[in-house]
C-alpha positions in Angstrom: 6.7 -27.4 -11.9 5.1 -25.3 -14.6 6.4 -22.4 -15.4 3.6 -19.6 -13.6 4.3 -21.8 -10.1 8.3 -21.7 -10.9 7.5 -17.8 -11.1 5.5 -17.7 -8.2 7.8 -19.5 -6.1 11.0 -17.3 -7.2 9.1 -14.2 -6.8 8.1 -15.5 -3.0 11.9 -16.2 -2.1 13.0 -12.9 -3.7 10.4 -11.1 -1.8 11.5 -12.6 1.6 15.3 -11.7 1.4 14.5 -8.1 0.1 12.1 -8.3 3.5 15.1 -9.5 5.8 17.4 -6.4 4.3 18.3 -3.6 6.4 17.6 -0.8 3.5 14.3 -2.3 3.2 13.6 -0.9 7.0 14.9 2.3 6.6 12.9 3.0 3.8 9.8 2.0 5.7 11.1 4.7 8.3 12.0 7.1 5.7 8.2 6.4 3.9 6.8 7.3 7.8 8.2 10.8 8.2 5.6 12.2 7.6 4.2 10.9 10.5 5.6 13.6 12.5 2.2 15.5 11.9 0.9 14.0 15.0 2.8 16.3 16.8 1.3 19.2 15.3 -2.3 18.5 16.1 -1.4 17.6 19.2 0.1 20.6 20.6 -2.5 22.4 18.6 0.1 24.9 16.5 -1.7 26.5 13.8 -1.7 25.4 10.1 -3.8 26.6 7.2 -4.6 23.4 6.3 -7.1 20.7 7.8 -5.4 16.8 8.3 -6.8 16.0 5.0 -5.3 19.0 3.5 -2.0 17.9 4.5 -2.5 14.3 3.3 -3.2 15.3 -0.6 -0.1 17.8 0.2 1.8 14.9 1.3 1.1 12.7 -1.5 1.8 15.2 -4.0 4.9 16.8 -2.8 6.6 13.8 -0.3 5.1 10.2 -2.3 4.4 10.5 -5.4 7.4 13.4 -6.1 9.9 11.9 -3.9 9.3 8.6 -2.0 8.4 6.8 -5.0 11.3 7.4 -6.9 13.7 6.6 -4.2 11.8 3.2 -3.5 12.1 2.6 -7.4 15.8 3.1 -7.3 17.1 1.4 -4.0 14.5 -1.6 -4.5 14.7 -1.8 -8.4 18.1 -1.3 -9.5 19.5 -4.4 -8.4 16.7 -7.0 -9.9 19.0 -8.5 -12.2 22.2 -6.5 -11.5 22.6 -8.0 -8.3 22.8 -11.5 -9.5 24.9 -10.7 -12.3 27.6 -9.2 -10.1 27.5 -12.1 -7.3 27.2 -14.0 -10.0 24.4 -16.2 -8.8 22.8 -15.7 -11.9 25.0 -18.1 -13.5 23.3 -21.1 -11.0 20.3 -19.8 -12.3 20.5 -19.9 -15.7 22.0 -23.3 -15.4 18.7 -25.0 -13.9 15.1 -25.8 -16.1 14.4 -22.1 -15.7 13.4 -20.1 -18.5 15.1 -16.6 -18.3 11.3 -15.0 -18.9 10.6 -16.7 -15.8 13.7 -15.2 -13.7 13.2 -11.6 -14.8 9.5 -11.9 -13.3 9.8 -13.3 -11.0 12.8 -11.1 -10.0 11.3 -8.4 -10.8 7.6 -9.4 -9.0 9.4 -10.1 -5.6 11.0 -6.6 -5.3 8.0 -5.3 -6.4 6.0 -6.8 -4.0 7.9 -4.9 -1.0 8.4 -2.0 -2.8 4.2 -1.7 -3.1 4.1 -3.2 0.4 6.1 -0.8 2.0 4.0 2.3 -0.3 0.7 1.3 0.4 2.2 0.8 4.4 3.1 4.0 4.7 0.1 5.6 2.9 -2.4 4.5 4.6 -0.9 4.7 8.0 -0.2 8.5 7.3 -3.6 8.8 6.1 -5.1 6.8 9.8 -2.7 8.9 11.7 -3.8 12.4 10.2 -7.1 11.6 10.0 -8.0 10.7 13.7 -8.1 14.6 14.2 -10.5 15.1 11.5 -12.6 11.9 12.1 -16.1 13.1 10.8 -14.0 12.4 7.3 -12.2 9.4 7.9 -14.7 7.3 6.1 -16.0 9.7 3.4 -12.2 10.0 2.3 -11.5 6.4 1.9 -11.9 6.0 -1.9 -9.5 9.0 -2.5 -7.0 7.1 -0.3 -7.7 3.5 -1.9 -6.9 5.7 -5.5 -3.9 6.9 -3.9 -2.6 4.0 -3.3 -3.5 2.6 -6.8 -1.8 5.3 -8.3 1.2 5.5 -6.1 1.9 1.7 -6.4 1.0 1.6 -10.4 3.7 4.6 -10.4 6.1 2.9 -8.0 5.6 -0.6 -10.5 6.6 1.9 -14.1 9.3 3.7 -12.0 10.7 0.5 -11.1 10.4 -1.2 -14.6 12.5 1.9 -16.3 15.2 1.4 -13.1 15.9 -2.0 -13.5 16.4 -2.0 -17.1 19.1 1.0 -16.4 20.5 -1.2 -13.8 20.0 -4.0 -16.2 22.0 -2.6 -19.1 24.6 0.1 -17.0 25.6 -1.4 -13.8 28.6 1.3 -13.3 26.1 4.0 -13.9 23.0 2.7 -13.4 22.5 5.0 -10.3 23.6 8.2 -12.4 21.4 7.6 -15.4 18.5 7.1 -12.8 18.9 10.0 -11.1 18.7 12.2 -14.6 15.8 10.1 -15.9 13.9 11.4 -12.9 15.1 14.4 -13.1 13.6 15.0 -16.8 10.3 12.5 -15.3 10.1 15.6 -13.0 11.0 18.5 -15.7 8.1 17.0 -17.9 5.8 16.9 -15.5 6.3 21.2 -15.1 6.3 22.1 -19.0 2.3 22.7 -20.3 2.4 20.2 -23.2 -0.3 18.1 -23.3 2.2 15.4 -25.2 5.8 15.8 -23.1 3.1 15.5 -19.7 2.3 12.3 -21.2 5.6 11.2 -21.2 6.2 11.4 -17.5 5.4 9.1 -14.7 4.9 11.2 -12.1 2.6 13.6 -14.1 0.4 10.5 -14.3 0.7 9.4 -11.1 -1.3 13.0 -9.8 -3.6 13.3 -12.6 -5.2 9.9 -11.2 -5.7 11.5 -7.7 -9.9 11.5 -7.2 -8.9 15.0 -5.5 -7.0 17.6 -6.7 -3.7 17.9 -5.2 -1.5 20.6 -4.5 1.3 21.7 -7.1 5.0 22.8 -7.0 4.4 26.6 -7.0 7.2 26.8 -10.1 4.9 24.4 -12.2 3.8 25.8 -15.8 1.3 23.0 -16.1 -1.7 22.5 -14.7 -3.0 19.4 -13.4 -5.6 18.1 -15.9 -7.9 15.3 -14.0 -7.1 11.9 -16.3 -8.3 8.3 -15.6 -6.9 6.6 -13.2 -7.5 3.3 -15.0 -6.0 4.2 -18.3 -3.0 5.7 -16.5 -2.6 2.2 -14.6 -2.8 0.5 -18.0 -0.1 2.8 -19.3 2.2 1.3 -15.8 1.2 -2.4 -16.4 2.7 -1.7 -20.3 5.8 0.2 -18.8 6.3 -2.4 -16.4 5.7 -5.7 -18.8 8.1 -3.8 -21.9 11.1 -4.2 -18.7 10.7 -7.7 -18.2 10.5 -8.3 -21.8 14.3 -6.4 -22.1 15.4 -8.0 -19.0 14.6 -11.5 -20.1 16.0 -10.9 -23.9 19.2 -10.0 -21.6 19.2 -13.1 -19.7 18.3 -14.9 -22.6 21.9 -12.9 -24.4 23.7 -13.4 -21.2 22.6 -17.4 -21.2 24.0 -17.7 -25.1 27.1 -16.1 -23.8 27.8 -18.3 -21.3 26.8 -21.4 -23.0 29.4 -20.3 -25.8 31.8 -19.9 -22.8 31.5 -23.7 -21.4 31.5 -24.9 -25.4 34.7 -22.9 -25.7 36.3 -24.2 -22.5 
């Protein structure tokens, strides 16, 4: 097999047992809360906002500030962490597999259901919200298919920082995540043009084609970027983590073959 089908094919099986865990299905329920608005539109209480309205609110202050980051952590800490500490890793490493290869395509299968489940929820959010407000279910379609660009080129950086934490501190993998996101989220507030730069989320509503609502404590306004050159920025985040995680495996493979010489 060359080595893109051997990637392929890993990233396929890894995507099918994330698919058959349980935390995989409450985090599709947990992305579908928001699904509850039904019930306001149809027992007709009063909001000041239309069903569109409260999609962009939803994206801004539920997905991309809180959904996002919690699918990054429970779906991307364990990319390599997992089989290091059930130590199938060890069978990996001992077949024709390059260790570029297994961080892929590790990484590329819990991808793939992290997006799925995303995009999933997005849209049927978006579907749900939008029945009540049909005349603009159609003209609104290119804001949702950005959304779901931006969301799931956020989700793919988000992830690529997690798993290298989980990569590199397994003990405190979840800790150091946590306060990443927390500053991810602090930069994102402070009005400098340069520390917004450095933060995911920031990004991630800059490449909305509407404005969205802000945190009412923000100091930093919201200044309309391009959604393509913020997903180029996510592709880079996400390609420098494989990188690390393969020069680990490639560290963890010298290690053990210095082990079996030794024994």
């Amino acid at each position: 097999m060359t080595h893109l089908k051997m990637l392929w094919t890993l990233s396929i099986i890894t995507a099918q047992r994330m698919l058959r865990r349980k935390s995989t299905i409450v985090l599709t329920i947990v992305g579908l809360l928001p699904s509850i608005q039904v019930f306001l539109w149809v027992v007709g209480l009063h909001i000041n906002m239309t069903p569109y309205g409260l999609f962009l609110q939803f994206l801004s202050s539920y997905y991309a500030s809180l959904f996002v980051p919690l699918v990054a952590i429970f779906l991307g800490l364990g990319v390599i962490n997992d089989e290091v500490e059930t130590r199938n890793i060890t069978y990996t490493l001992t077949r024709p597999i390059h260790p570029a290869v297994v961080a892929a395509g590790r990484f590329l299968g819990h991808y793939i259901v992290a997006a799925g489940v995303v995009i999933v929820c997005t849209i049927f959010v978006y579907l749900e919200g939008m029945i009540f407000q049909f005349g603009d279910l159609f003209a609104k379609i290119p804001v949702l298919i950005g959304a779901c660009l931006f969301l799931s080129g956020g989700l793919l950086a988000c992830m690529g920082v997690v798993s290298c934490l989980g990569t590199t501190w397994r003990r405190f993998a979840i800790l150091g995540s946590v306060v990443w996101l927390i500053f991810d989220n602090v930069f994102a507030l402070i009005p400098f043009d340069k520390v917004n730069a450095l933060s995911i989320k920031y990004r991630m509503l800059a490449s909305s084609f509407d404005s969205l609502p802000q945190a009412i404590f923000t100091l930093a306004p919201i200044e309309p970027g391009s959604l393509m050159m913020n997903m180029l920025v996510f592709l880079l985040i996400g390609a420098l983590a494989i990188t690390y995680m393969a020069w680990y495996l490639i560290q963890f493979e010298i290690v053990l073959s210095g082990s079996d010489a030794s024994g």
